[in-house]
PAMIMAR-471789 format. One record per residue (C-alpha): residue number from 1; z, x, y; residue in three letters. Coordinates in nm, 4 decimals. Each point is the difference from the previous one (the first is absolute). Example, Ala and Ser with C-alpha at 12.3 -4.5 7.8 and 13.67 -1.06 7.14 Angstrom:
BEGIN
- 1 | 0.7800 | 1.2300 | -0.4500 | ALA $
- 2 | -0.0660 | 0.1370 | 0.3440 | SER $
This chain:
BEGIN
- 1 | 8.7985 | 4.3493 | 6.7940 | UNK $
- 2 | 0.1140 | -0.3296 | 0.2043 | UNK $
- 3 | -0.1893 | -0.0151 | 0.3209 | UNK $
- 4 | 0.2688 | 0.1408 | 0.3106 | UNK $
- 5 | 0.2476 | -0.2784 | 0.1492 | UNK $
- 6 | -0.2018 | -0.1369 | 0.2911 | UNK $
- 7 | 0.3073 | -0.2148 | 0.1287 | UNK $
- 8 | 0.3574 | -0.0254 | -0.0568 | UNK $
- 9 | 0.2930 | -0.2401 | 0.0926 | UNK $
- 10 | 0.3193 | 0.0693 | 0.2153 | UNK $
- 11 | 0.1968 | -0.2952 | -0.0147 | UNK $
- 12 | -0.2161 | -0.2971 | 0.0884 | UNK $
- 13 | -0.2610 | 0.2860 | 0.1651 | UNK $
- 14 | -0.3529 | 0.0703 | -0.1331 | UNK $
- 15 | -0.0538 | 0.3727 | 0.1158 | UNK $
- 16 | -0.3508 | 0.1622 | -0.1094 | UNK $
- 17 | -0.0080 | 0.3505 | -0.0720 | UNK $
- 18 | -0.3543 | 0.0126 | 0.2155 | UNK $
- 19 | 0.1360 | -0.0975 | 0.3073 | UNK $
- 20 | 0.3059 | 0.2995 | -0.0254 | UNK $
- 21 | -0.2530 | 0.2462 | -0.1140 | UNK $
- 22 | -0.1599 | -0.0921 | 0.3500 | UNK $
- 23 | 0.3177 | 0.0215 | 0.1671 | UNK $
- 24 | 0.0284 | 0.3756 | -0.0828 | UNK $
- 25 | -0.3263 | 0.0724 | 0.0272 | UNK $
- 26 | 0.0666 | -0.1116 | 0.3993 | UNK $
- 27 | 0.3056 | 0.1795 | 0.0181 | UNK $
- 28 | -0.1162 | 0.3322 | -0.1200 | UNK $
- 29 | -0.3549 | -0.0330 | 0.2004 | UNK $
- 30 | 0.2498 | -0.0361 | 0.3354 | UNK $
- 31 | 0.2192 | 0.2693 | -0.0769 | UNK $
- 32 | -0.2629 | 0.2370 | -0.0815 | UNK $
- 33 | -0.2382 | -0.0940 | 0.2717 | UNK $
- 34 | 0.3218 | 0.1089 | 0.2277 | UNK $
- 35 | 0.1018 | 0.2646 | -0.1264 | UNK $
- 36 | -0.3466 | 0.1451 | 0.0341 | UNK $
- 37 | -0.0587 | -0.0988 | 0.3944 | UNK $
- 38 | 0.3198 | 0.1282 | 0.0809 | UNK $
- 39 | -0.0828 | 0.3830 | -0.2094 | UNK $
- 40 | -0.3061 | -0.0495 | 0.2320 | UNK $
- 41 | 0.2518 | -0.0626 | 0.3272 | UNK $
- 42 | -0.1108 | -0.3398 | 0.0603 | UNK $
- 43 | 0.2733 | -0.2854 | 0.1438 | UNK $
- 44 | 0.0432 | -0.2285 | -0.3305 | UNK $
- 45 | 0.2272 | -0.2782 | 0.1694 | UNK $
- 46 | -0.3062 | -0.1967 | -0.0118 | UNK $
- 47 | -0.0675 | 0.0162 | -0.3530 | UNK $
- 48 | 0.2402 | -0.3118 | -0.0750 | UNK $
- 49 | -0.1947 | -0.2304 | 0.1966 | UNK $
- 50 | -0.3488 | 0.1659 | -0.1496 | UNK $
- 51 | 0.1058 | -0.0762 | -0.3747 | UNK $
- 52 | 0.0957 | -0.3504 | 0.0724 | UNK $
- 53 | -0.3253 | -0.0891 | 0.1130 | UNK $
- 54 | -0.1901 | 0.2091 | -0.2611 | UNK $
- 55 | 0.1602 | -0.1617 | -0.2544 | UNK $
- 56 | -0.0467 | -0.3578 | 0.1091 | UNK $
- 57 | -0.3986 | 0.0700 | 0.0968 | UNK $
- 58 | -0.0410 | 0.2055 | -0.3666 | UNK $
- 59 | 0.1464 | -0.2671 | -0.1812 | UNK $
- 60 | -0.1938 | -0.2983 | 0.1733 | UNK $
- 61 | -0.3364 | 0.1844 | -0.0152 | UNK $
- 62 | 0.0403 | 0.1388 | -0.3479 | UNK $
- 63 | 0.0657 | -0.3841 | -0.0936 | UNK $
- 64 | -0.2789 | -0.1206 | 0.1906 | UNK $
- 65 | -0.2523 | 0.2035 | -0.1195 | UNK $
- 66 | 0.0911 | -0.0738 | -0.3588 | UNK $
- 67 | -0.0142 | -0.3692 | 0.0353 | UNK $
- 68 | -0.3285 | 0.0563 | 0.1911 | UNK $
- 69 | -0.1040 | 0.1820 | -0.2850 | UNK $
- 70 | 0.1059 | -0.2548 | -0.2838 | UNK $
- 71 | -0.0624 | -0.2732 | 0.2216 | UNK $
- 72 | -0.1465 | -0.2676 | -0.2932 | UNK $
- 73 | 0.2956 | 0.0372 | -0.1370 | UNK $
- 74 | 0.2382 | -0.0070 | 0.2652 | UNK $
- 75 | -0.1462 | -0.3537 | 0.1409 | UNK $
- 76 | 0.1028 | -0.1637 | -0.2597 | UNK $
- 77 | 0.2905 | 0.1511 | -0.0427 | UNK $
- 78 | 0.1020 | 0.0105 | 0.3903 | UNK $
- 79 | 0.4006 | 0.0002 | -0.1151 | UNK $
- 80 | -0.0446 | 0.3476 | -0.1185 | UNK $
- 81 | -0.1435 | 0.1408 | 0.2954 | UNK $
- 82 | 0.3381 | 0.1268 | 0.1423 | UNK $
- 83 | 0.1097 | 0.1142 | -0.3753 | UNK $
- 84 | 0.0547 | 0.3569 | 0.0986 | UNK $
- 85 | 0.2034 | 0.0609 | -0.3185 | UNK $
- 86 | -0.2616 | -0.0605 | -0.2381 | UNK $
- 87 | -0.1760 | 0.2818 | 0.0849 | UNK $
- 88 | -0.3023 | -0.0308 | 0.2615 | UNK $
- 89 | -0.0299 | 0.2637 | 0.2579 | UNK $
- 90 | -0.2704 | 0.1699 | 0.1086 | UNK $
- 91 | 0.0549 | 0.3295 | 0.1277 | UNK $
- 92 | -0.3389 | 0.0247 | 0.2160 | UNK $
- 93 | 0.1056 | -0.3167 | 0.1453 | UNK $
- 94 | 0.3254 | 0.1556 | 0.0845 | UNK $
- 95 | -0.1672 | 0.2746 | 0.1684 | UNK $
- 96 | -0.2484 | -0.2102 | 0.1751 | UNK $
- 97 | 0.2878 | -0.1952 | 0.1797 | UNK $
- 98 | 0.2881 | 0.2685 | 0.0153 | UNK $
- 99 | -0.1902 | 0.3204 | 0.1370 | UNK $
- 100 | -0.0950 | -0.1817 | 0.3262 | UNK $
- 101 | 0.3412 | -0.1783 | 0.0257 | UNK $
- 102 | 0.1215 | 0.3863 | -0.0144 | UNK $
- 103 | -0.1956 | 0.1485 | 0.1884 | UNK $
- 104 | 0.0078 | -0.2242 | 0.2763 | UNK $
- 105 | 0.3946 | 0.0485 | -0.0103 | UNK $
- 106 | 0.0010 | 0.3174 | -0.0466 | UNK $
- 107 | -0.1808 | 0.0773 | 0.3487 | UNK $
- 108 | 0.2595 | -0.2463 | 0.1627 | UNK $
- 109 | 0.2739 | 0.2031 | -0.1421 | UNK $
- 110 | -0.0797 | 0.3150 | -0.0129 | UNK $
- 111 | -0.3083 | 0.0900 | 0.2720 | UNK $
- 112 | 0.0588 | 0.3626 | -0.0824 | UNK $
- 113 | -0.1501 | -0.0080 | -0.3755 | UNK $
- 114 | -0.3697 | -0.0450 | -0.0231 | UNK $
- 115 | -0.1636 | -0.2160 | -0.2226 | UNK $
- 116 | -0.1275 | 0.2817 | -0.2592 | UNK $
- 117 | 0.3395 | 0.1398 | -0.0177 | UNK $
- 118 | 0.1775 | -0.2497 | -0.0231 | UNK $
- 119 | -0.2433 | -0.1154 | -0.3265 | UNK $
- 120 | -0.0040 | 0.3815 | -0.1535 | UNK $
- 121 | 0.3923 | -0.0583 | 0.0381 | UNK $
- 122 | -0.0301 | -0.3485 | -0.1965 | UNK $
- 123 | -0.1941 | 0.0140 | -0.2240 | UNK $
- 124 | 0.1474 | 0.2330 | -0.2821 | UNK $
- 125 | 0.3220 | -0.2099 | 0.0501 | UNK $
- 126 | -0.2448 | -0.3131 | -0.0576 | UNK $
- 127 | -0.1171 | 0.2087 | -0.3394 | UNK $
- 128 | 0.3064 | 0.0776 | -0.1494 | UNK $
- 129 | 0.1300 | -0.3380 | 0.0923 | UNK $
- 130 | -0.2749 | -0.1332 | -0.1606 | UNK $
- 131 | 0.1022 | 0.1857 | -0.3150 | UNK $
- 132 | 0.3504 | -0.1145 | 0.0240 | UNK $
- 133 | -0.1262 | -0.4054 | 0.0438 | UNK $
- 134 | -0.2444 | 0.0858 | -0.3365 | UNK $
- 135 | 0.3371 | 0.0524 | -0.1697 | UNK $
- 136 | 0.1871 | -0.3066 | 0.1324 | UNK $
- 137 | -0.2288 | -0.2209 | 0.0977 | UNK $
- 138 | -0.3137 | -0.0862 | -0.1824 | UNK $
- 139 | 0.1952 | 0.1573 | -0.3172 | UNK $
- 140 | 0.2905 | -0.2804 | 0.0300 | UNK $
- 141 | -0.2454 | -0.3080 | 0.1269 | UNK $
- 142 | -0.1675 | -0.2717 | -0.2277 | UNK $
- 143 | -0.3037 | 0.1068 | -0.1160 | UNK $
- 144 | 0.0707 | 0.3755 | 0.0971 | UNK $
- 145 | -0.2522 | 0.1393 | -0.2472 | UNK $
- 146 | -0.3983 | 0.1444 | -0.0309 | UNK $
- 147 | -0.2446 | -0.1176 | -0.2679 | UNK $
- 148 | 0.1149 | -0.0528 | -0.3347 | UNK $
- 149 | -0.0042 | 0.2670 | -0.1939 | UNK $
- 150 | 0.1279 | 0.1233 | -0.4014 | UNK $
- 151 | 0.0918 | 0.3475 | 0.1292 | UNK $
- 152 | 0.3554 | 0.1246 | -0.1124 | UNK $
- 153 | 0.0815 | 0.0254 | 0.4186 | UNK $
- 154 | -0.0433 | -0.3831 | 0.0282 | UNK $
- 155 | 0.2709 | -0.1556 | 0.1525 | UNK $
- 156 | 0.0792 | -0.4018 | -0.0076 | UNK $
- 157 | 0.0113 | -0.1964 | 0.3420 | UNK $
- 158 | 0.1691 | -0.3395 | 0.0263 | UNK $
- 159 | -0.3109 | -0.2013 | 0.0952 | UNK $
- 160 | -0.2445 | 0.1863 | -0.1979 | UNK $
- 161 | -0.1557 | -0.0414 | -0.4010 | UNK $
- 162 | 0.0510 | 0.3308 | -0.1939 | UNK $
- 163 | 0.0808 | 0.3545 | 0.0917 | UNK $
- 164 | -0.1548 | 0.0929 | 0.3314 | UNK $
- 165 | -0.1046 | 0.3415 | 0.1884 | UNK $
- 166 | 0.2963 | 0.1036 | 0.2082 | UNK $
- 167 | -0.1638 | 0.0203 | 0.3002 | UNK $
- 168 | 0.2619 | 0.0155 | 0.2350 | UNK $
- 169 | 0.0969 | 0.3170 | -0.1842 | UNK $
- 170 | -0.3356 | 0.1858 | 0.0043 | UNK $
- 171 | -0.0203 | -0.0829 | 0.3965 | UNK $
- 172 | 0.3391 | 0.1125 | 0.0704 | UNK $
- 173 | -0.1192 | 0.3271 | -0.1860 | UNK $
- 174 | -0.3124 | 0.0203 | 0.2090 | UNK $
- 175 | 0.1749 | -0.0862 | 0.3508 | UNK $
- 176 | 0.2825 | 0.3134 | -0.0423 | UNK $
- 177 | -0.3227 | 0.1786 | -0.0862 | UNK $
- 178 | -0.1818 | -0.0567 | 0.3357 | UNK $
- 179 | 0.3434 | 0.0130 | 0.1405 | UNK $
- 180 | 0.0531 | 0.3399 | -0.1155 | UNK $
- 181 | -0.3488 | 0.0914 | 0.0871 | UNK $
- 182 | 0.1007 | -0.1042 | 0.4110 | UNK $
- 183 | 0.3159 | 0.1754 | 0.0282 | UNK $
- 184 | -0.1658 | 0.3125 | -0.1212 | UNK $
- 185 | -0.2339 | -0.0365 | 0.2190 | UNK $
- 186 | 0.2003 | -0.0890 | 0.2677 | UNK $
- 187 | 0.2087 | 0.3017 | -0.0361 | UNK $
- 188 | -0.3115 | 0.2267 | -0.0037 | UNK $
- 189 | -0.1314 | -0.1549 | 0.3283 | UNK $
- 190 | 0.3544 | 0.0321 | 0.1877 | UNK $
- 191 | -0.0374 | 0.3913 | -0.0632 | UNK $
- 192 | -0.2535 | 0.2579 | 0.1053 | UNK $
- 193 | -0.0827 | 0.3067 | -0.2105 | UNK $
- 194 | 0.2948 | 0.2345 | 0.1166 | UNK $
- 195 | 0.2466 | -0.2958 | -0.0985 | UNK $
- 196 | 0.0490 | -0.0820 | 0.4259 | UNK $
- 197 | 0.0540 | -0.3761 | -0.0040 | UNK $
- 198 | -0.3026 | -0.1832 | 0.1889 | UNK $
- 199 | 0.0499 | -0.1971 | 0.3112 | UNK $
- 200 | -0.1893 | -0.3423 | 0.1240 | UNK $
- 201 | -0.2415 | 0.0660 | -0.3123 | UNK $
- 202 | -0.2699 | -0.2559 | -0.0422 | UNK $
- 203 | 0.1107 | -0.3051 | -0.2015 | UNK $
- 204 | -0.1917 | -0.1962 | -0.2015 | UNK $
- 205 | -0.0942 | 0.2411 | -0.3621 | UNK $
- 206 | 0.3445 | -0.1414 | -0.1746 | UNK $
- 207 | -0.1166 | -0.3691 | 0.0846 | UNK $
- 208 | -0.3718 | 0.0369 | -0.0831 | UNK $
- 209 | 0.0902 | 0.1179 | -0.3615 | UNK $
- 210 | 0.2122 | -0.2265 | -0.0789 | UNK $
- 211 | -0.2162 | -0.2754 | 0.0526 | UNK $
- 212 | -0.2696 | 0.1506 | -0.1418 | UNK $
- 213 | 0.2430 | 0.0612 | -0.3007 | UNK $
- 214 | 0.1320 | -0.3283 | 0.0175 | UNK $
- 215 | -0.3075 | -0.1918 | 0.0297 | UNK $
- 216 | -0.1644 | 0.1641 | -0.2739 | UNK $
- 217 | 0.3012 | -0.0258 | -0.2285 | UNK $
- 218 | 0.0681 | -0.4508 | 0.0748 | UNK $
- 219 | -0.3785 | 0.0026 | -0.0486 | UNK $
- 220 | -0.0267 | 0.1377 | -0.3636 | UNK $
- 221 | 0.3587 | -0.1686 | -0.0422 | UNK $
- 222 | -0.1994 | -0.3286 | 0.0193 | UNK $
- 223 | -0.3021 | 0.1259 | -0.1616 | UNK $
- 224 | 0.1196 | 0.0851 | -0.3205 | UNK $
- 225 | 0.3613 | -0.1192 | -0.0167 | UNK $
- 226 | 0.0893 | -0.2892 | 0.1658 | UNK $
- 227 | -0.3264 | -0.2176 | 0.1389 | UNK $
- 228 | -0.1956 | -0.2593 | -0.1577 | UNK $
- 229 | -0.3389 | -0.0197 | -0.0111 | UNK $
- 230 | -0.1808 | -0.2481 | 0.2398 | UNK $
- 231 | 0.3667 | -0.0587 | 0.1793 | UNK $
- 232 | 0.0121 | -0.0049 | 0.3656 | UNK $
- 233 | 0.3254 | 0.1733 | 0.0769 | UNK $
- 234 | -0.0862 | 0.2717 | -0.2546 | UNK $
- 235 | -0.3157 | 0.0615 | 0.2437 | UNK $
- 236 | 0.1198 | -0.0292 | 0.2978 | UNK $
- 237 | 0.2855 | 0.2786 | -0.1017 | UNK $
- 238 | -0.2888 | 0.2485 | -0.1409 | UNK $
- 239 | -0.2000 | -0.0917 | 0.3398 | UNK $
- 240 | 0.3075 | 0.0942 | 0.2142 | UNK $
- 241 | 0.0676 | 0.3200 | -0.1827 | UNK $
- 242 | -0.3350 | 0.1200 | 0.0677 | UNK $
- 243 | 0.0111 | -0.1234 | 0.3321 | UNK $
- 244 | 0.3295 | 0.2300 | 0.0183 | UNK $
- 245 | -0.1633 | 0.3026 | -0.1447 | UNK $
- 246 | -0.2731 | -0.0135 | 0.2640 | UNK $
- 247 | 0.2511 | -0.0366 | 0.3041 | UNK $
- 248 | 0.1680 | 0.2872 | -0.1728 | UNK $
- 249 | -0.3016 | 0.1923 | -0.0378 | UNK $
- 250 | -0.0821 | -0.0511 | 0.3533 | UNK $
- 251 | 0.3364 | 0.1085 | 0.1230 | UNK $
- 252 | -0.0220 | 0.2921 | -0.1890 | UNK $
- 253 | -0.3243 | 0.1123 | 0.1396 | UNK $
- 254 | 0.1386 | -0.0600 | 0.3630 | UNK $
- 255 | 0.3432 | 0.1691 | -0.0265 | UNK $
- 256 | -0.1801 | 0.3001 | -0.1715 | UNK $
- 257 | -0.2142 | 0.0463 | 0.3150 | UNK $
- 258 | 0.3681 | -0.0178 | 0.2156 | UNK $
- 259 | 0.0982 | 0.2590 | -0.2216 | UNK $
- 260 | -0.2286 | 0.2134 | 0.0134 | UNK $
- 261 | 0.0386 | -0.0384 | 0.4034 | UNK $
- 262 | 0.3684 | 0.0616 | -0.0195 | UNK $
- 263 | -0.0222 | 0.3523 | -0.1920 | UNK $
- 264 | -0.2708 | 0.1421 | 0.1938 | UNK $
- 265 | 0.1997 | -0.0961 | 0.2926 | UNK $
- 266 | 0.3036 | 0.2342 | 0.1171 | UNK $
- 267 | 0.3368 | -0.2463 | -0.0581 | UNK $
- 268 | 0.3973 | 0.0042 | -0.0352 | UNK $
- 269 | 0.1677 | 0.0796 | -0.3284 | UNK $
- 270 | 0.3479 | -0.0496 | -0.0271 | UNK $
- 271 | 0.2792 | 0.2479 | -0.0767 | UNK $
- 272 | 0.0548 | 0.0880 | -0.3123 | UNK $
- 273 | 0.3856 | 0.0162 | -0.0983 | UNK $
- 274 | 0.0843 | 0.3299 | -0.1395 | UNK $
């Protein structure tokens, strides 16, 4: 099999397939992160201005922490520093730089949603948009692929030697897994055990397991699939998914104890429609 087109003409235009796939990937994260405030009956005239800045800041920091990362190489090759369509983005780097920018927004815009909700509202949108950008991003770039490999599910990359490990594929798999895993239990936390929806529940469980999810998924990602031994950014991605199951570990922990608060505690349920 030919590796996938990673760039195509229209007229005298050079288009690449990666930066499109990125395109939708934005597109659907917006649209899904407001569909889901407003279910929740939060204002969403905000969430215009929120995307334009998260996409700027994730781009930039996912960039910047991959030439930090591959910096020997980058210095002498400075010109492909802001060569975004060869593939290059880190997505801890993204985080790093787009989660404050958010945040920070976020409480201008919209006082009225707290920091933990707001993130337990995010961040299943951020894993199955993560799935989605698998599929057309790092699956349509140059030099898309894992290790090499002679298994009969090797694809071809334009970039790359020889049939490679589709690992855009398996992590696509694995992020609709953990995003499966956080609507369920989403939907379990929202109820009580007669079915009466909960109200002003303690936020935090959805957003602790997903990065505890996440963190140990991008970790053995790297370990086994992707990273090279005695490379920098390969150990500086391990080191930050650790660093994210910890924080996740730690959240969980805490919002446990809220919980645990909140049902021994008398509080509103809301009507359940008959």
């Amino acid at each position: 099999m030919s590796p996938i087109p990673t760039s195509f003409h229209l007229g005298p235009l050079q288009i690449h397939t990666y930066g499109i796939g990125l395109a939708l990937t934005f597109w659907f994260a917006y649209r899904y992160f407001e569909r889901r405030l407003r279910q929740r009956g939060y204002p969403t005239d905000w969430v215009a201005t929120l995307f334009v800045w998260v996409i700027v800041s994730a781009i930039l920091g996912a960039r910047a922490m991959h030439v930090l990362s591959n910096l020997g190489y980058y210095s002498s090759h400075p010109g492909d520093i802001v060569a975004i369509w060869q593939g290059g983005l880190s997505s801890f780097g993204g985080l790093l730089v787009a989660v404050p920018v958010a945040l920070i927004i976020a409480h201008k815009k919209c006082p009225q949603l707290s920091v933990l909700r707001g993130l337990d509202i995010v961040v299943p949108v951020l894993l199955a948009a993560w799935a989605m950008g698998r599929l057309l991003g790092p699956q349509l770039m140059v030099a898309g692929g894992g290790h090499a490999t002679n298994q009969w599910f090797g694809m071809y990359y334009d970039g790359q030697v020889g049939k490679r490990l589709p690992v855009p594929l398996f992590q696509a798999a694995e992020d609709i897994f953990v995003f499966i895993i956080l609507i369920l239990i989403e939907r379990r936390l929202e109820r009580g055990p007669n079915g009466e929806k909960r109200v002003n529940y303690p936020a935090g469980i959805v957003t602790s397991v997903g990065m505890i999810l996440w963190g140990i998924e991008r970790t053995l990602d790297e370990r086994f699939w992707l990273g090279q031994t005695g490379d920098l950014g390969s150990q500086l991605v391990q080191l930050a998914g650790v660093a994210l199951v910890i924080g996740g570990i730690v959240l969980l922990l805490s919002s446990r104890r809220r919980w645990k608060v909140y049902l021994e505690a008398p509080h509103e349920v809301a009507p359940t429609s008959s």
